[in-house]
Residue, then its C-alpha position, 0 to 999 in steps of 0.5 A: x641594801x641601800x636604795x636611792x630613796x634611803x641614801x639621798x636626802x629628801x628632794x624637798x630639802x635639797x631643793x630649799x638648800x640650793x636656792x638658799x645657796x644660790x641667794x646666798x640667804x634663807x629669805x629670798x629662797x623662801x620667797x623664789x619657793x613661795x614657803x616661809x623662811x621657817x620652812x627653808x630654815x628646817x629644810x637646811x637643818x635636817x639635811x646638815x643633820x642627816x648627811x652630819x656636815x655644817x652646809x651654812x655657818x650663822x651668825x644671828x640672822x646671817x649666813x654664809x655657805x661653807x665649801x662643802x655646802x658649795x660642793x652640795x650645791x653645785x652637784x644638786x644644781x648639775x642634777x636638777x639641771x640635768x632632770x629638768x631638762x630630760x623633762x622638757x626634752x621627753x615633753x617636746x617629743x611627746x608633744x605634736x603641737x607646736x605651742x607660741x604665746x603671746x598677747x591677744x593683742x600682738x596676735x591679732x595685730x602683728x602675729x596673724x598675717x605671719x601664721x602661716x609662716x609658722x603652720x608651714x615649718x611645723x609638721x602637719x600644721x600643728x600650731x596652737x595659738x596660746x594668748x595671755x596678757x600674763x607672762x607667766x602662763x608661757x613658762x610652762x614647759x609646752x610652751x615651744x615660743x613665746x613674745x613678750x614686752x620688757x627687758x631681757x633682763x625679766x627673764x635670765x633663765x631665757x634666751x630673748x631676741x629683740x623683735x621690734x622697738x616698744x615705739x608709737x606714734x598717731x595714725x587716723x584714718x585717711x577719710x579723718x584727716x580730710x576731715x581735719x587737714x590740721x594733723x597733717x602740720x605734725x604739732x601735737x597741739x592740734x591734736x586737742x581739736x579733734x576726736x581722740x580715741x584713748x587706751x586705758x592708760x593712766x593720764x600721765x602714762x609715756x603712751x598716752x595722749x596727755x603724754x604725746x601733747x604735752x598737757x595735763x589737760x583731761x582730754x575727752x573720747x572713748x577709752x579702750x582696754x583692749x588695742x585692737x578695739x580701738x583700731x577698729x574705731x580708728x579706721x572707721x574714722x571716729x578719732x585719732x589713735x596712738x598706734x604701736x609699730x609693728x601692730x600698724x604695720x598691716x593696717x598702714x600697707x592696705x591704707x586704712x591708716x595713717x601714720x600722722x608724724x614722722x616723730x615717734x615715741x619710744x619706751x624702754x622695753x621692746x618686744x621680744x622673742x622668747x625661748x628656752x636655752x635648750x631650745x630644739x632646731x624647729x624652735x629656732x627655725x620657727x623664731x629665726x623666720x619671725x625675726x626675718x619677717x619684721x617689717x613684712x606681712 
């Protein structure tokens, strides 16, 4: 009798076959799955050779799927689909923590005044903070939510709500500014007479003060890899800083900042929430309060 271990090809094989299907070569599989192309090639070959159908026609380097490999495909996609969410499903319900990501930076600035937003949806509290400045560590299936800077467009297999604007502007000090009357003026030129303070950005980099100034001038001050170690010199009146809205937002209410012009710059990329299409109701109870919560603390 046949078991599904004899009468299935090897999930390795299919699962090279359908990326390769997906992209439509056998290059960019190899590189989605991190093997060689050689490796997907025999994939594709033992598979067509056990199940004794043509899956790709070639011609030199090329191929093009045929229908009963657009069949195959589509079936396998259905199946990994519906496995991979099984999975996600059995993780969330085994799983009493409720896990959000984001940079240490944004935590500090942005997410920590609005903790407690999240610790009082989920049961008992049961929040884990998991920071990183590498996106791909919240991908893992633990990960409930997620923020992140870019575009929706680095993430298609998630579902991304826009939180705020990738936008800045200068702040200092209160006591700073008495200090140096000028910036109250808004001409960037009068930002090269007094103390700034830098994040570790290249010269010419659009959130750099270079950049805000209009200068190819080497400006002098501290330079700090880390955001909120320069907030903390900023509002200890040491120099002027370019700060991320949103970030500011906490320091701005209690008037340790700031804000020194009306203008404000902007990337392309804002800060987004992140979750996964089949999210559950407590993710979306949890994302929803945050989206609400922009421009409070």
């Amino acid at each position: 009798m046949k078991t599904l271990k004899t009468s299935l090809p090897l999930l390795n094989a299919m699962v090279a076959f359908e990326a390769a299907a997906r992209h439509g070569g056998l290059t960019p599989a190899a590189q989605e799955l991190n093997i060689a192309q050689s490796a997907v090639s025999r994939h594709v070959a033992n598979l067509e050779r056990q199940l004794s159908v043509e899956l790709f026609t070639r011609q030199g380097n090329r191929v093009a799927i045929t229908g009963a490999g657009m069949a195959l495909a589509e079936a396998i996609r259905e199946g990994l689909t519906t496995i991979r969410q099984a999975v996600e499903e059995l993780t969330e319900h085994d799983s009493d923590t409720f896990v959000v990501g984001c940079s240490h930076d944004l935590a500090q600035a942005w997410l920590m005044p609005r903790f407690g937003l999240i610790t009082s949806l989920v049961a008992e509290g049961r929040v884990l903070l998991q920071t990183s400045n590498d996106y791909r560590d919240f991908d893992q299936p633990e990960v409930a939510l997620s923020i992140r800077f870019g575009e929706p467009e680095q993430w298609p297999d998630l579902v991304t709500e826009k939180l705020f604007d990738g936008e800045w502007y200068p702040v200092c000090a209160p006591a700073f500014l008495a200090r140096h009357p000028a910036l109250a003026t808004e001409e960037p030129q009068t930002f090269l007479d007094v103390p700034l303070l830098h994040q570790a950005t290249p010269p010419r980099a659009i959130d750099s003060w270079q950049s805000w100034i209009g200068t190819d001038r080497k400006l002098e001050g501290p330079r700090f890899t880390s955001y909120m170690s320069m907030i903390h010199e900023t509002i200890a009146g040491r120099g002027a800083a370019l700060a991320w809205a949103g970030f500011a937002d906490e320091q701005l209410r209690r008037g340790q900042l700031i804000r020194l012009t009306k203008a404000s710059r902007r990337h392309a990329g804002s800060f987004h929430i992140v979750t996964r299409k089949n999210a559950g109701p407590l993710v979306r109870s949890v994302a929803h309060a945050l989206l609400g919560s922009v421009g409070t603390s």
